[in-house]
C-alpha positions in Angstrom: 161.7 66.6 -231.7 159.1 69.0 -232.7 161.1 72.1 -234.7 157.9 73.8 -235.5 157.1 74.3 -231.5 157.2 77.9 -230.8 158.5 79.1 -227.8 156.7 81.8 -225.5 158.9 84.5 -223.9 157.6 86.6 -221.0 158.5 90.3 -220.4 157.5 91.0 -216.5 155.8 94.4 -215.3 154.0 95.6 -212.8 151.4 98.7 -211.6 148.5 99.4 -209.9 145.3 101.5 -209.3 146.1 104.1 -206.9 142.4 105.0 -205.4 141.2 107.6 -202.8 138.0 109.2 -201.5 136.8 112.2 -203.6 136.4 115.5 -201.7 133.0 116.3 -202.5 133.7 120.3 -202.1 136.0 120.5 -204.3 136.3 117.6 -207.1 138.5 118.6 -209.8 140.7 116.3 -211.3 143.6 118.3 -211.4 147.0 116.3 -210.9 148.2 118.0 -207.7 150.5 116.8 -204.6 148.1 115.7 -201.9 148.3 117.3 -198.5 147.5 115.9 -194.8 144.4 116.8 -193.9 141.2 115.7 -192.4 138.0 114.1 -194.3 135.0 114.1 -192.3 132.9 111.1 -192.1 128.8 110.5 -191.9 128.3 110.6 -188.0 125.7 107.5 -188.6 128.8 105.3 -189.6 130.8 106.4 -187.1 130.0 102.9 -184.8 129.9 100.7 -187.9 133.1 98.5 -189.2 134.8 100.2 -191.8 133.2 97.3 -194.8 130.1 98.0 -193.7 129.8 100.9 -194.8 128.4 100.7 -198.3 130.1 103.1 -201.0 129.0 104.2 -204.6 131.6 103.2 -207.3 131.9 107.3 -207.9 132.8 108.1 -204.1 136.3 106.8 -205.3 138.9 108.7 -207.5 141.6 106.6 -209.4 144.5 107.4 -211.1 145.6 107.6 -214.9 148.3 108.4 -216.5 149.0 109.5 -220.2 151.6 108.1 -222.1 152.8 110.5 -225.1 154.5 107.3 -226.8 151.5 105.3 -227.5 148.9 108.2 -227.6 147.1 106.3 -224.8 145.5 106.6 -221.1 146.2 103.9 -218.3 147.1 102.5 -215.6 150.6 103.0 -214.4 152.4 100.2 -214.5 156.5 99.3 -216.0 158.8 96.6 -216.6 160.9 94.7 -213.9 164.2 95.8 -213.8 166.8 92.7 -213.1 166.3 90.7 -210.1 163.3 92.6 -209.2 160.1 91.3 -207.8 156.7 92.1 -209.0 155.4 94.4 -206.1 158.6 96.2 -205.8 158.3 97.1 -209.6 154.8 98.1 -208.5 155.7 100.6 -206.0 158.7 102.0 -207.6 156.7 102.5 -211.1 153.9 103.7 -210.0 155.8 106.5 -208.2 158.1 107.0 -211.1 155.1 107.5 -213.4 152.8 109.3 -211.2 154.9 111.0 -208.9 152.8 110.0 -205.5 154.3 107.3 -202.9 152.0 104.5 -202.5 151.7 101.3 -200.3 150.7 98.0 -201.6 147.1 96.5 -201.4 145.7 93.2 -202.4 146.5 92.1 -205.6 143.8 92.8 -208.5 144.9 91.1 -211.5 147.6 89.8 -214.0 146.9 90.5 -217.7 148.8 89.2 -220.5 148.9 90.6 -224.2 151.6 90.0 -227.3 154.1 92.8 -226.8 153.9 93.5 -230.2 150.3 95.1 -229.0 151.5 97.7 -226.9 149.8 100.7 -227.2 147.7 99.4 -230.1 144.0 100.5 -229.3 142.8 96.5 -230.3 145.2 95.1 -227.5 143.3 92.6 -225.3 144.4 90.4 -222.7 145.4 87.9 -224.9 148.2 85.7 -225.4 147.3 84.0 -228.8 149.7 83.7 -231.5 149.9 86.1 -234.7 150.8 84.6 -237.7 154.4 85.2 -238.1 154.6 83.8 -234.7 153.3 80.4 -236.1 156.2 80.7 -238.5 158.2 79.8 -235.6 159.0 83.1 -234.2 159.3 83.3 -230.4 156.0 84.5 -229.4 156.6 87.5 -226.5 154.2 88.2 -224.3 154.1 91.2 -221.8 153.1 90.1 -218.1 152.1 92.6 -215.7 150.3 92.4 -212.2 148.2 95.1 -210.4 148.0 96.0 -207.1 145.1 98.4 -205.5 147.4 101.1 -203.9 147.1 103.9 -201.3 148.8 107.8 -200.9 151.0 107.5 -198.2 152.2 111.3 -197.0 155.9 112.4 -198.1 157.4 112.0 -194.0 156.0 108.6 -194.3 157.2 108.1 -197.6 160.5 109.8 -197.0 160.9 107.9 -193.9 160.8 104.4 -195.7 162.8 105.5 -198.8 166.4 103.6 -197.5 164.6 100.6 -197.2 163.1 100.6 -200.6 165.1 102.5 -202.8 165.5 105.4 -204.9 162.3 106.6 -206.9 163.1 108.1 -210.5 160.1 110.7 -212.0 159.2 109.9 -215.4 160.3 111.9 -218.1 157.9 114.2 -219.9 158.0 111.9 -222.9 157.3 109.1 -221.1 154.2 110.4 -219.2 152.3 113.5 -220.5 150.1 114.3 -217.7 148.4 112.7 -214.6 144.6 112.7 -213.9 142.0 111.3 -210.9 138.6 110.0 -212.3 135.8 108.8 -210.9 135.6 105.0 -212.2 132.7 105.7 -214.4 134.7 108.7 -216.0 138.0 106.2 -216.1 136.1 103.5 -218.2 135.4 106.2 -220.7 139.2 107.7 -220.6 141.2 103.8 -220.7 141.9 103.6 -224.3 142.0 99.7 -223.8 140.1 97.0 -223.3 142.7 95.0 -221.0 143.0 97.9 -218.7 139.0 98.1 -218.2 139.2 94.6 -217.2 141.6 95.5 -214.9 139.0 98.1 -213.5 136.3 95.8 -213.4 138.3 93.3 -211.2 138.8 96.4 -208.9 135.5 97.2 -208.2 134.5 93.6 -207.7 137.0 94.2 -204.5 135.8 97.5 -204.0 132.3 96.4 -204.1 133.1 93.3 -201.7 134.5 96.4 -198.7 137.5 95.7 -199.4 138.8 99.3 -200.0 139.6 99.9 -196.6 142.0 97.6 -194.7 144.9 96.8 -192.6 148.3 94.9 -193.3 149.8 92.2 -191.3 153.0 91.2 -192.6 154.4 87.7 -190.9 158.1 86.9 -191.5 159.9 83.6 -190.5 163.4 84.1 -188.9 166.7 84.0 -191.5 168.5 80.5 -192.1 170.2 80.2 -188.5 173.0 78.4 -187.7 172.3 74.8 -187.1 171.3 73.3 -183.1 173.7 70.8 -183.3 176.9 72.7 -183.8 175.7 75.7 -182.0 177.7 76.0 -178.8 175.7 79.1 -177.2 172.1 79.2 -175.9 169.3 78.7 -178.0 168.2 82.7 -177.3 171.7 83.7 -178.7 171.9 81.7 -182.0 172.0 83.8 -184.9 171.5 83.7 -188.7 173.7 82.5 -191.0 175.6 84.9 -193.4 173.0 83.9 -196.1 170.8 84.4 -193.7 171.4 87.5 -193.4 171.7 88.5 -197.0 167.9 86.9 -197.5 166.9 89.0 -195.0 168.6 92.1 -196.5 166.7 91.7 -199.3 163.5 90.8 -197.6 163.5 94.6 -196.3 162.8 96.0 -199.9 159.8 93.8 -200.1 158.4 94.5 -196.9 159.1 98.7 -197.7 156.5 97.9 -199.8 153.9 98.0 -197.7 155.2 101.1 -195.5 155.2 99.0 -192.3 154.8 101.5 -189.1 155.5 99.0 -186.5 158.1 95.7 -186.1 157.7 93.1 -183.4 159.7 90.2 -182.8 160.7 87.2 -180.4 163.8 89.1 -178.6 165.8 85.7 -179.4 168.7 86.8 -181.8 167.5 85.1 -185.1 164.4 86.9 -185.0 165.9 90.0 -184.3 168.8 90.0 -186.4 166.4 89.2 -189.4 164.3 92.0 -188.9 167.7 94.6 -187.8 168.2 96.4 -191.4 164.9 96.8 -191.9 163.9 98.5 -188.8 167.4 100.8 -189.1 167.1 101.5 -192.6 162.9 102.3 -192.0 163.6 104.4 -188.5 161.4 101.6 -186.6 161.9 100.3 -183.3 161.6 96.8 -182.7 159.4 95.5 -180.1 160.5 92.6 -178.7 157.8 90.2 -176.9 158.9 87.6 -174.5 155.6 85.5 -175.7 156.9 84.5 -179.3 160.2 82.6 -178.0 159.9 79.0 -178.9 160.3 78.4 -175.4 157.4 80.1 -173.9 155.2 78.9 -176.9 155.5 75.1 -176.1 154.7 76.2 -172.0 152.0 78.2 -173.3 150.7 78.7 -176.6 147.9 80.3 -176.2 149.5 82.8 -174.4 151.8 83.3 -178.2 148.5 83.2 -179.9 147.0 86.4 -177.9 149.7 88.1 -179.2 148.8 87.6 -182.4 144.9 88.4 -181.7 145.8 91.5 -179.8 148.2 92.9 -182.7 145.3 91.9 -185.3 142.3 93.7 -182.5 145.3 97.0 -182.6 145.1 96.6 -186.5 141.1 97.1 -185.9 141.0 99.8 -183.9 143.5 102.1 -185.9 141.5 101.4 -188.8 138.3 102.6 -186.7 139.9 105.8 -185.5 142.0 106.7 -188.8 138.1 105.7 -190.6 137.3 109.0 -188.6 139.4 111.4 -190.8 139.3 108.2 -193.7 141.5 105.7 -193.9 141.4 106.1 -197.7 143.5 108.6 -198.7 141.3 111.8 -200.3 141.8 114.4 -202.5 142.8 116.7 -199.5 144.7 114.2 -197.6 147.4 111.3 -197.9 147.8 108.5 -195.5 149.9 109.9 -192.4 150.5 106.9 -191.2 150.2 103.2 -192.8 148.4 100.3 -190.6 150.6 98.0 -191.4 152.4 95.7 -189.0 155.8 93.4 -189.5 155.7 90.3 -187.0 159.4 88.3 -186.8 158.3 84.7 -185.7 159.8 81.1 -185.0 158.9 78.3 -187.0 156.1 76.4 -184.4 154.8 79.4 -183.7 154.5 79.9 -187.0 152.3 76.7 -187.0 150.2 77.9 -184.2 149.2 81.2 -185.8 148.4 79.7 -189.0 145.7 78.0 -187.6 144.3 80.2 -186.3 144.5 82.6 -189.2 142.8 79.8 -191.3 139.8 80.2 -189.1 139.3 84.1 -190.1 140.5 83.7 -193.6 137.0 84.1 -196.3 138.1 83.0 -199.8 138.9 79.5 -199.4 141.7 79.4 -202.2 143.8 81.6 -199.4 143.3 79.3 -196.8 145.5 77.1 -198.9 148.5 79.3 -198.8 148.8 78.8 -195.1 150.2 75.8 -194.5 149.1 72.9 -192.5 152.6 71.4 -192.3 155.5 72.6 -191.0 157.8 74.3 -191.4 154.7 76.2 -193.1 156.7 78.8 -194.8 160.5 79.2 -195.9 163.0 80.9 -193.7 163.8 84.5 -194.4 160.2 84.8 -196.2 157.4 86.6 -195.5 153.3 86.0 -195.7 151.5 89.5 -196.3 147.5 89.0 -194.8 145.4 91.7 -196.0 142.1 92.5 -192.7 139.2 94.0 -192.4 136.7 94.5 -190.2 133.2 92.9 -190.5 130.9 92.6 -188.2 131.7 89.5 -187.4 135.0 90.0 -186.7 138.3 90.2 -188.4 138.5 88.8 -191.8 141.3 88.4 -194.2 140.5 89.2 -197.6 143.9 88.9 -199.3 147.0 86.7 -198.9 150.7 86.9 -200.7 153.8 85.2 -200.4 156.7 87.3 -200.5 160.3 85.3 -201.3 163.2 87.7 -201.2 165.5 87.8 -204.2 169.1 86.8 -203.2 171.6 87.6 -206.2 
């Protein structure tokens, strides 16, 4: 046995870059609460899909924050509390430090340094061992994944608040003041190197349109009690009581993303999964007669249009909210998120996925939607981040999201 080996220990975090569209007529940078509002659009993009239309790096504003401790600028970002995932930390962090609500984006980056680095103007993302570490000391090393983010308005934020969770604002000490830069002015302001990689792997997305899409978030059904000792119809069989506790906890991921609408197969395992998310979010479920197992092995392409129509619906509120900006601006937060929850049985999970492979660019993604069944655990969730090309839909971005049962 090797007694020289040194052991690596991981200390999770999370943040983002919250970004929006400057206001041209009035561009300060001063850190004040957004209001709704309208942003007017050139009338010669007003037919075009929303990534076509070509931005400058500096048409964007993004979010710093100051932190008093360390004498530095960043992003925000913080440490997972217990049994908390990644994106949740994200969201809940980001408020904290920044005081705005924002909604989850596709994911920009993970970055890791030696904790022993924080703050220190020479920190790189880096995890290579200092020298008392190779004296056997457990190396730490702090892990944190960004998100790109979006201003979502207070009733939509106050309105998704039960699902998530309470919001803390940052003490003074922590964070000493709040600022919106252009991305030019923000590479001069980061104090480190790390965080301007993490700005460079945002404008790789922002260059590639990808600053302006919609959410489709696809959940399988709770673990449901089993056909063979089921007594009662198939439409009636419910979830199991850790069912039900995974899909508890799958509504504080999903808050993440500010969903505005639920649908579901009205058979009771769908339902049930989705039930505390919908209550605790003020959402009705829509319940769709087309995504029961049954109908799906009569006719599945009748299930798939379902899933076409949601994603064309997920288009054309992107098109009309492009109007007034779907990007958030200096004027303006998101009223409403595009973001849509879909509650689904296992073949028809199979079904959608192929088609969703089709319309999926990056090829790693594709890999995440699986070919075999049953494609994805129960009470889990797949997040698919669209635009609109003009070739069609495409999905840019795709997540897992596992609930955390403790």
């Amino acid at each position: 046995m090797n007694m020289s080996a040194v052991t690596t220990q991981y200390v999770e975090a999370a943040g983002g870059i919250i970004y929006r569209k400057r206001n041209t007529t009035n561009s300060s940078n001063a850190d004040e609460e957004t209001k709704t509002g309208s942003n007017a659009i050139n009338p010669n993009h007003a037919n075009k899909p929303i990534s076509a239309i070509k931005s400058s790096d500096d048409d964007f504003e993004l979010c710093l924050v100051y932190r008093p401790k360390y004498d530095d600028w960043s992003w925000p970002k913080g440490k997972n509390e217990p049994n908390e995932s990644h994106r949740h930390t994200a969201v809940r962090e980001v408020g904290e430090e920044t005081g705005y609500s924002v909604t989850l984006g596709p994911h920009i980056a993970k970055i890791e340094y030696p904790l022993e680095r924080e703050g220190k103007k020479s920190s790189k993302n880096s995890s290579s061992n200092s020298s008392q570490n190779r004296n056997s000391q457990p190396e730490v090393i702090k892990r944190i994944h960004y998100w790109m983010m979006r201003l979502i308005d207070k009733p939509t934020a106050a309105k998704r608040l039960p699902a998530f969770g309470p919001i803390k604002p940052a003490k003074p000490t922590e964070i000493g003041n709040v600022l919106w830069l252009t991305p030019s002015q923000a590479r001069k302001k980061l104090t480190h190197d790390s965080d301007r990689e993490v700005l460079d792997a945002f404008l790789e997305k922002l260059h590639a349109g990808k600053a302006e899409y919609s959410t489709l978030l696809l959940v399988r059904h709770g673990k449901a009690e089993s056909r063979k000792t089921w007594q009662g119809s198939e439409a009636t069989r419910p979830i199991t009581p850790l069912g039900a506790a995974a899909s508890y906890a799958l509504g504080r991921e999903l808050a993440c993303y500010a969903p505005n609408k639920i649908i579901s197969s009205p058979w009771k395992r769908c339902v049930e999964t989705v039930a505390a998310f919908a209550h605790d979010s003020s959402l009705q479920i829509e319940q769709v007669a087309e995504l029961t197992e049954d109908h799906h092995e009569k006719q599945p392409k009748s299930t798939l249009s379902v899933l076409i129509n949601e994603i064309q619906n997920l288009e054309c509120n992107a098109q009309n909210t492009s109007k007034t900006s779907n990007v958030s601006t200096a004027n303006s937060a998101i009223a409403s998120n595009n973001a849509t929850v879909m509650c689904l049985h296992r073949p028809v999970i199979g079904t959608f996925f192929d088609y969703l492979r089709e319309i999926t660019k990056p090829r790693a993604h594709k890999r995440i939607l699986s070919q075999k069944s049953p494609y994805m655990p129960t009470g889990s969730a797949i997040v698919l981040h669209i635009i609109s090309t003009p070739k069609g839909a495409r999905i840019i971005d795709i997540e897992k999201v596992l609930p955390s049962v403790y």
